[in-house]
Residue, then its C-alpha position, 0 to 999 in steps of 0.5 A: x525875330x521882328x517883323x515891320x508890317x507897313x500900311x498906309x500906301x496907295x496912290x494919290x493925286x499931286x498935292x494930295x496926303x498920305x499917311x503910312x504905318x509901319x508896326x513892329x512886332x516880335x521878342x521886342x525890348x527896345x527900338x532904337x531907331x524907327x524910320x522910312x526909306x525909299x526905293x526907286x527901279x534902277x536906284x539905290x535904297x534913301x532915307x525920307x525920315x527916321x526918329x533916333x533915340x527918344x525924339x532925334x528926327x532926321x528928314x531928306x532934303x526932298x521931303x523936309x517941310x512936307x512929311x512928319x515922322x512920329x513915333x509911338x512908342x508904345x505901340x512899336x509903331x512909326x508914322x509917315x504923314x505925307x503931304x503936298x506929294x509930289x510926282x518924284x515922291x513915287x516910289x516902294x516906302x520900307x519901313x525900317x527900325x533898329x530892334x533889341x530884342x530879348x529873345x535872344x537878346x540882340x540888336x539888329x537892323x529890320x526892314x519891312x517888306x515895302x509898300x508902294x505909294x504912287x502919286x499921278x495925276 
């Protein structure tokens, strides 16, 4: 099994930064896709920003210009820099990464167990 552990969340003032972590670990041979997604009460899981492949990055509109994803590859481990936040920006973040595994060897599709970012003044 993976398991994605995120930390990085809290609570911030408007225009403030945030930076989260998301670390993979488990019978890991390869991660295809790393990324972040959001959830809001009442709404549907979105993407904000995921790193395909070796260096492909894709942003939500709503966050583009703002966060920054990276990755590390050899740490297992995705980033979120979160500046300029914004109220709407409130929400439960989930890491998530497409894994090969080698025990068995598998791909599948891993979420991490959320952490809330919040941002009021």
């Amino acid at each position: 099994q993976v398991q994605l552990v995120e930390s990085g969340g809290g609570w911030v003032q408007p225009g403030g930064s945030l930076s989260l972590s998301c670390a993979a670990s488990g019978s890991i041979l390869s991660i295809n896709t790393m990324g972040w997604y959001r959830q809001a009460p009442g709404k549907q899981r979105e993407l904000v920003a995921v790193i395909v492949g070796a260096s492909a990055t894709s942003y939500a509109d709503s966050v583009k210009g703002r966060f920054t994803v990276s990755r590390d590859n050899a740490k297992n481990t995705v980033y979120l820099q979160m500046s300029g936040l914004k109220v709407e920006d409130t929400d439960v973040y989930y890491c998530n990464a497409e894994v090969v595994t080698f025990k068995p060897r598998r791909t599948g599709t891993y979420w991490g167990q959320g952490t809330q970012v919040t941002v009021s003044s």
